[in-house]
Backbone as CSV, one residue per row, in Angstrom:
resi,resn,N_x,N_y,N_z,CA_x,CA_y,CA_z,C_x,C_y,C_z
1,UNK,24.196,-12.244,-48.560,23.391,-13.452,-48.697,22.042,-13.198,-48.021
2,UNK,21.058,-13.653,-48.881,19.585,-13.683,-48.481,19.014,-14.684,-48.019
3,UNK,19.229,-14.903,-46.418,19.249,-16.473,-46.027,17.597,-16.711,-45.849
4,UNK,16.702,-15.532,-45.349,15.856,-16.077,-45.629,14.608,-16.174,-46.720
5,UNK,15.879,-15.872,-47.812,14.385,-15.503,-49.027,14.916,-17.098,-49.831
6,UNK,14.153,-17.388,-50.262,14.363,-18.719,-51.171,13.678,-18.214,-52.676
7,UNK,14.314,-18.520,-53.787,13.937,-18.689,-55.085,12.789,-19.470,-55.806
8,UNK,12.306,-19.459,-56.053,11.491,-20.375,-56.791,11.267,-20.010,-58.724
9,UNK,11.155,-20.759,-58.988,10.819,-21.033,-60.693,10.535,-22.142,-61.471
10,UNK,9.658,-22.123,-62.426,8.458,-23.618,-62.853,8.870,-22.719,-64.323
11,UNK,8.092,-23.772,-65.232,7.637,-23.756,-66.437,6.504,-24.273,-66.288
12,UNK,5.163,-23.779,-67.398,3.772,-24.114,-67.376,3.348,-25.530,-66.780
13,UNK,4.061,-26.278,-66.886,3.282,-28.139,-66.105,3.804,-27.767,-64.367
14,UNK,4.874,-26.707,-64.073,4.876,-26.667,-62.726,4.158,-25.354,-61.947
15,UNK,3.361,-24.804,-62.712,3.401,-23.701,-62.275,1.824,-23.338,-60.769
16,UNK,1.027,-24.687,-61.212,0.080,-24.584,-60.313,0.909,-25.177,-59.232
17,UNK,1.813,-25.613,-58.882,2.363,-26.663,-57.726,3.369,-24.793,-57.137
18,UNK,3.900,-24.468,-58.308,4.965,-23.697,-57.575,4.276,-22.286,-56.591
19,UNK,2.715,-22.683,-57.354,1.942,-21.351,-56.724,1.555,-21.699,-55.523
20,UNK,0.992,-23.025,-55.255,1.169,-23.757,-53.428,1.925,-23.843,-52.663
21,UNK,3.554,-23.705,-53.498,4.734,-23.873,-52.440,5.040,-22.551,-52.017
22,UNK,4.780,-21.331,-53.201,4.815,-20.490,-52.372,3.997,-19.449,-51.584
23,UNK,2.972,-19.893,-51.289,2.444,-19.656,-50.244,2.778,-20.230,-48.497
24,UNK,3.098,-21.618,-49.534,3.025,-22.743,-48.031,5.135,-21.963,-47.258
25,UNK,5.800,-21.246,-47.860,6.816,-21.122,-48.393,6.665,-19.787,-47.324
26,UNK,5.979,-18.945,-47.619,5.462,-17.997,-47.343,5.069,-18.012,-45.699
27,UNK,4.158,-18.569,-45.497,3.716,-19.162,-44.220,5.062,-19.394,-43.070
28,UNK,5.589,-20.133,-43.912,7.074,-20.741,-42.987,7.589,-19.340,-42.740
29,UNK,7.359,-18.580,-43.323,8.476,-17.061,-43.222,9.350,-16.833,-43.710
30,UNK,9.298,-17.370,-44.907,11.013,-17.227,-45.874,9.889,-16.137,-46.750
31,UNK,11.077,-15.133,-47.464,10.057,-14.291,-47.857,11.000,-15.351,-49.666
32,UNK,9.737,-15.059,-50.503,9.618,-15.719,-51.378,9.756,-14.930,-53.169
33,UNK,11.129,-15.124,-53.565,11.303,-14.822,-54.375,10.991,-15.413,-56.510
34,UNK,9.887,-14.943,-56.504,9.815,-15.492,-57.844,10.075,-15.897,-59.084
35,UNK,10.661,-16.124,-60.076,11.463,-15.762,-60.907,10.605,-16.285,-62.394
36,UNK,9.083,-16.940,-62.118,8.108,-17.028,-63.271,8.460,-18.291,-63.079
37,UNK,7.459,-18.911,-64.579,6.655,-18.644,-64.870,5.782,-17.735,-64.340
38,UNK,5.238,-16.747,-64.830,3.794,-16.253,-64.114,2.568,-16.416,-65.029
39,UNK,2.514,-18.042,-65.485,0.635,-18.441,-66.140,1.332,-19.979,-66.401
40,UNK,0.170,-20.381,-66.684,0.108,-21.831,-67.436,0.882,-21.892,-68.616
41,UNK,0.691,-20.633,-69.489,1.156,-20.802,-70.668,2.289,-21.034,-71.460
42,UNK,1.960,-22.035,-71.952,3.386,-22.681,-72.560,4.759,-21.814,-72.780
43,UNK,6.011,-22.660,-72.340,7.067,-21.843,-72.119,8.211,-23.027,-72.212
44,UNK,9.515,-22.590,-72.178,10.383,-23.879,-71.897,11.239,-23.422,-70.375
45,UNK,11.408,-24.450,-69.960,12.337,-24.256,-69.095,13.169,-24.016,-68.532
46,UNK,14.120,-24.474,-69.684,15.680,-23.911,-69.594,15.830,-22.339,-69.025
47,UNK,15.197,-21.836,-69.318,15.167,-20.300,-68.989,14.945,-19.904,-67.749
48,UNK,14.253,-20.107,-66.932,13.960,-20.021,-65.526,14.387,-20.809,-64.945
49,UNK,15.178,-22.144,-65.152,16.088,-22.999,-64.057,17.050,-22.250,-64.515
50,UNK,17.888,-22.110,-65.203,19.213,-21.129,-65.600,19.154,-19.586,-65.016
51,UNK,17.868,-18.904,-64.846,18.036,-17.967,-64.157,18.023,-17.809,-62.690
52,UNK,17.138,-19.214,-62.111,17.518,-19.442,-60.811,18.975,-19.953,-60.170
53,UNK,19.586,-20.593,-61.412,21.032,-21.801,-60.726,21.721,-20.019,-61.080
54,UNK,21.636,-19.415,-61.576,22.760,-18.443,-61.931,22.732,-17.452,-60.512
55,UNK,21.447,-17.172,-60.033,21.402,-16.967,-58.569,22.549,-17.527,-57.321
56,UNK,21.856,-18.837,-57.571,22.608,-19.854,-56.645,24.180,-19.845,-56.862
57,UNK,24.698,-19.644,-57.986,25.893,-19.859,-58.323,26.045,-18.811,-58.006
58,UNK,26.014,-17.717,-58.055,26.874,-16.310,-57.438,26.542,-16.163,-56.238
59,UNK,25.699,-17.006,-55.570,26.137,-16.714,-53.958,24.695,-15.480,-53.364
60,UNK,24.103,-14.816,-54.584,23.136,-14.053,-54.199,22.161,-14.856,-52.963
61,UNK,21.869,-15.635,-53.612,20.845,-16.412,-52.476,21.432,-17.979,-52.605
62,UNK,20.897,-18.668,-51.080,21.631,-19.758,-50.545,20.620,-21.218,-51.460
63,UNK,19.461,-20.907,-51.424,18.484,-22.103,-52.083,17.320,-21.979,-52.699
64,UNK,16.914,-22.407,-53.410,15.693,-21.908,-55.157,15.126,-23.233,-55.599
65,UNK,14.047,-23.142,-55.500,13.421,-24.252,-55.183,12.951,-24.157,-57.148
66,UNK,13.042,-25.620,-58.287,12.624,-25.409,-59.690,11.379,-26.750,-59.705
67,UNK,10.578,-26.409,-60.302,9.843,-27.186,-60.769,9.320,-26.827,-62.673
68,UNK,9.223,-28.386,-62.815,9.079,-28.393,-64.388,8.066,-29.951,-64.089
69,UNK,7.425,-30.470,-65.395,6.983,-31.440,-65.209,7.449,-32.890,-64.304
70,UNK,8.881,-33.199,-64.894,9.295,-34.433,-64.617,10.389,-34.079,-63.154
71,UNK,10.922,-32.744,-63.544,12.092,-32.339,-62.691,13.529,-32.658,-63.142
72,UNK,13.584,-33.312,-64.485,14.738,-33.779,-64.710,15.808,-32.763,-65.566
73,UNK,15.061,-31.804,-66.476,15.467,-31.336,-67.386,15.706,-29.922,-66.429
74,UNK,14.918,-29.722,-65.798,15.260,-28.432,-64.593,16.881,-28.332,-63.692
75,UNK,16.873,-30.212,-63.471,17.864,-30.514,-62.865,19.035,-30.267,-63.646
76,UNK,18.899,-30.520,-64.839,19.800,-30.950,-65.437,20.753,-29.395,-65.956
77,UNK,19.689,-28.689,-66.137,20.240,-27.291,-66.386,20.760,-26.595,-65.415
78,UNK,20.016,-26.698,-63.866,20.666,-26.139,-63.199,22.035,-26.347,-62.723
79,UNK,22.400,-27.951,-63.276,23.940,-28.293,-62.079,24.865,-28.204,-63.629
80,UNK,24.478,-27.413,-64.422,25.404,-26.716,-65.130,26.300,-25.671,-64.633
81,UNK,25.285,-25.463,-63.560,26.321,-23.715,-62.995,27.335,-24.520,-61.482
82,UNK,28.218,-24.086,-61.725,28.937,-24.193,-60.537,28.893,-23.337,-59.172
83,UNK,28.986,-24.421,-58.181,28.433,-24.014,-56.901,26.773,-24.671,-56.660
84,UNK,26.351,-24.788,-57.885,24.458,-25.385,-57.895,24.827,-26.669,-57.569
85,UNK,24.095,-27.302,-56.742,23.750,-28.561,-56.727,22.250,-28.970,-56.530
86,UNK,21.973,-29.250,-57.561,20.288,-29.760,-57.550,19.495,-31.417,-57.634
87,UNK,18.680,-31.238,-56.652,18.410,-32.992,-56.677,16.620,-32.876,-56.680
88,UNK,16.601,-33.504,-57.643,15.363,-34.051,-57.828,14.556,-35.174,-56.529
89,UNK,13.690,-34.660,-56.238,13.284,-35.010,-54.943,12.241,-35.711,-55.291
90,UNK,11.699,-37.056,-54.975,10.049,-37.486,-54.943,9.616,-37.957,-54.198
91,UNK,9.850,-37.726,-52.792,9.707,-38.292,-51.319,10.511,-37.954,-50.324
92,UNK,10.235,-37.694,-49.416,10.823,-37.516,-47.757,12.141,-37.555,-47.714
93,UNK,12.330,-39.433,-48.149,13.817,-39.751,-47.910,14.833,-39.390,-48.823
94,UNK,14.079,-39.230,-50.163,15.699,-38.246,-50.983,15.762,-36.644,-50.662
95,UNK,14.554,-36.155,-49.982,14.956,-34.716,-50.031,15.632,-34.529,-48.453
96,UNK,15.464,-35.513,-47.766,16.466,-35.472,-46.951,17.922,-35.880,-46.732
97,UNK,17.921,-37.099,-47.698,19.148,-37.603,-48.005,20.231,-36.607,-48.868
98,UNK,19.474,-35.727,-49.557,20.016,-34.893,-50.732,20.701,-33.813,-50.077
99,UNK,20.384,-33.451,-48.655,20.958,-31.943,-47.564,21.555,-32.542,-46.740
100,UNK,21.888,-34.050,-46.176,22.473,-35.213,-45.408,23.718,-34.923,-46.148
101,UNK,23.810,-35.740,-47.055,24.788,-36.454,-47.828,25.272,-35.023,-49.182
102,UNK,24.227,-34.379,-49.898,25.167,-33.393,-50.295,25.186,-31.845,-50.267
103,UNK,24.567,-32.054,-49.724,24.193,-30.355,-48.944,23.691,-29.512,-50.323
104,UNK,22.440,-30.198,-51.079,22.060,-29.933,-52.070,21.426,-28.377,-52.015
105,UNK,20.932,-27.214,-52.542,20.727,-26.063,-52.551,19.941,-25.701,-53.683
106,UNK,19.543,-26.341,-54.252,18.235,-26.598,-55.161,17.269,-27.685,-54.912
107,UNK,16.377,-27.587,-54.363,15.254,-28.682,-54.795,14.380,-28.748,-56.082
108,UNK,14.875,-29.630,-57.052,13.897,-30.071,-57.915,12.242,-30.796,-57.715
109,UNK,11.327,-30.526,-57.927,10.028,-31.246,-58.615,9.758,-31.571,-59.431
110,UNK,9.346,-32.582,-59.769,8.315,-33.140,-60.908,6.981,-32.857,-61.194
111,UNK,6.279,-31.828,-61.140,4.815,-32.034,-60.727,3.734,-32.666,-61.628
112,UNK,4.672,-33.956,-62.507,3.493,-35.034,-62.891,3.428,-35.992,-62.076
113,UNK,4.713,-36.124,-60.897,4.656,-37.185,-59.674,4.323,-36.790,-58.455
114,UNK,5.020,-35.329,-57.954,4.734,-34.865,-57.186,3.929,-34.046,-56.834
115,UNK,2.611,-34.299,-55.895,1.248,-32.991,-56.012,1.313,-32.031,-54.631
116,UNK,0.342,-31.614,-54.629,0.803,-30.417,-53.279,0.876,-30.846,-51.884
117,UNK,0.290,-31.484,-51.681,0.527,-31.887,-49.820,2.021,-32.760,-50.000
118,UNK,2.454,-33.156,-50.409,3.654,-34.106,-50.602,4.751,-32.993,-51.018
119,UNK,4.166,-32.191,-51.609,5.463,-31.488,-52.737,5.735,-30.631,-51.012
120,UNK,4.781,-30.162,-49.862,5.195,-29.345,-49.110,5.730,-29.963,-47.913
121,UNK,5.039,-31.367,-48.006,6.201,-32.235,-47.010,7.552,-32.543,-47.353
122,UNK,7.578,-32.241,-49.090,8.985,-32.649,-49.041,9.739,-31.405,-49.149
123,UNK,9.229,-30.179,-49.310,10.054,-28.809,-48.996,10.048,-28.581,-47.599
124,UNK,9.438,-28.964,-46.797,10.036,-28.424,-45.040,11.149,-29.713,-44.873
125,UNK,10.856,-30.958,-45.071,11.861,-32.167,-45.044,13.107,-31.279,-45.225
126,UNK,12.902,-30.888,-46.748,14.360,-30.051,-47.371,14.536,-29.242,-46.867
127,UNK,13.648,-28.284,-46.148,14.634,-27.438,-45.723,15.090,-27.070,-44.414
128,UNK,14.386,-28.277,-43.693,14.990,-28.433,-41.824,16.221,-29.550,-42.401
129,UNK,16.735,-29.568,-42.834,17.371,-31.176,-42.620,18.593,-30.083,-42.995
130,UNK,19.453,-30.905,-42.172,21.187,-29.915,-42.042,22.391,-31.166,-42.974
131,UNK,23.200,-30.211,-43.386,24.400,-31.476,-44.087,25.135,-32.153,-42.673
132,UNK,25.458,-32.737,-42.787,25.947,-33.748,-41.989,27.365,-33.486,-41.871
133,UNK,27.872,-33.059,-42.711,29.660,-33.057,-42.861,30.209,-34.529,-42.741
134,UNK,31.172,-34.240,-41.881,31.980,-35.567,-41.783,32.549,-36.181,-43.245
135,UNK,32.081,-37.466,-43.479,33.069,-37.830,-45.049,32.756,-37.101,-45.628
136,UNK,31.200,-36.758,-46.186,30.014,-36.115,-47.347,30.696,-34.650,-47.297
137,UNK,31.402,-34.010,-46.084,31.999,-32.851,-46.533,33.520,-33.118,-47.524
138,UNK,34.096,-34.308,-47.090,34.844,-34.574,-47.981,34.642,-34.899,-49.557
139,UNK,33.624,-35.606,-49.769,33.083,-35.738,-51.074,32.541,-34.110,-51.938
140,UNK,31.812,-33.051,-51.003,31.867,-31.838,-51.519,33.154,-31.438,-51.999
141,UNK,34.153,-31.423,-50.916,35.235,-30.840,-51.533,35.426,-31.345,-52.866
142,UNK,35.708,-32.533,-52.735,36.110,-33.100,-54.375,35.630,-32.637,-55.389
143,UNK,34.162,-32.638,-55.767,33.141,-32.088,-56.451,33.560,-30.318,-56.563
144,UNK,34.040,-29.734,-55.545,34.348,-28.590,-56.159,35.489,-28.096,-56.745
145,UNK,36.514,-29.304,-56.586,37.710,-29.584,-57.217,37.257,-30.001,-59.086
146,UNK,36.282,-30.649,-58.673,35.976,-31.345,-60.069,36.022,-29.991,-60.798
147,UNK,34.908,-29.151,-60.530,34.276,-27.901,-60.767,35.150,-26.838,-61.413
148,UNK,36.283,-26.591,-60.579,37.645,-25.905,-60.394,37.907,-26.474,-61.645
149,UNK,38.596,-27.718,-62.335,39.483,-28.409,-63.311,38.531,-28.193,-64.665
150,UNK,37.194,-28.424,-64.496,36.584,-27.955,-65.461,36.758,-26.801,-65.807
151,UNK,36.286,-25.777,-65.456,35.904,-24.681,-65.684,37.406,-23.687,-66.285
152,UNK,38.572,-24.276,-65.414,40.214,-23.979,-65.828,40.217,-24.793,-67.451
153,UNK,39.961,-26.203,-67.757,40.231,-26.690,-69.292,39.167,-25.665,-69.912
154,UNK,38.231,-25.041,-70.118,37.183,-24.211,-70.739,37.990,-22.980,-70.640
155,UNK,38.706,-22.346,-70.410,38.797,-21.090,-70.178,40.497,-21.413,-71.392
């Protein structure tokens, strides 16, 4: 495990935001792993949140930060993979609530809501803030039970 390298990956509407975080990313001392976009130019998403959650899901690295315009469709692909849990963040209190309550390991962006001084308050938020355990570790478990029953009816 590469605890201190973090992931990152955008599609073209995130890609000027993902180029601030990782610098600002950088700075903090996580060494900073890319996974593209590398331009503006039009692209879809699915492809680079799926190559980051597939990270996350094998355990290579612990957290991979996706941005896409809205953040939803990023999200949505990534908590396809098991073990990913990704939360769309647009302020302080969900990207802290999201490592509180579910010990989330993706941070999503929006970067038609979220712009750069905010997008980097809410990545140190995310990534000083510790899970809490207690019930919320009980609710993980479940969720990876869920995970488990799925993935056994598919097979």
């Amino acid at each position: 495990m590469k605890d201190k390298t973090i992931l990152i990956a955008c599609d073209h509407a995130g890609f000027n935001l993902k180029e601030i975080l990782k610098s600002y990313l950088a700075q903090c001392g996580f060494k900073v792993k890319d996974l593209g976009t590398y331009s503006k130019e039009r692209c879809d998403y699915p492809y680079f949140s799926a190559a980051l959650a597939a990270e996350i899901s094998k355990g290579t690295y612990k957290r991979g930060i996706l941005i896409c315009k809205t953040g939803i469709g990023s999200a949505i692909v990534a908590n396809r993979f098991p073990g990913v849990r990704a939360s769309v963040c647009f302020n302080l209190k969900s990207a802290r609530l999201t490592r509180e309550h579910n010990d989330s390991n993706v941070l999503v962006l929006g970067a038609a809501f979220v712009k750069g001084a905010d997008a980097r308050r809410i990545a140190h938020t995310w990534l000083n803030t510790k899970f809490l355990g207690g019930r919320h570790a009980r609710r993980l478990s479940q969720i990876k039970t869920i995970e488990r029953e799925i993935r056994g009816k598919r097979l």
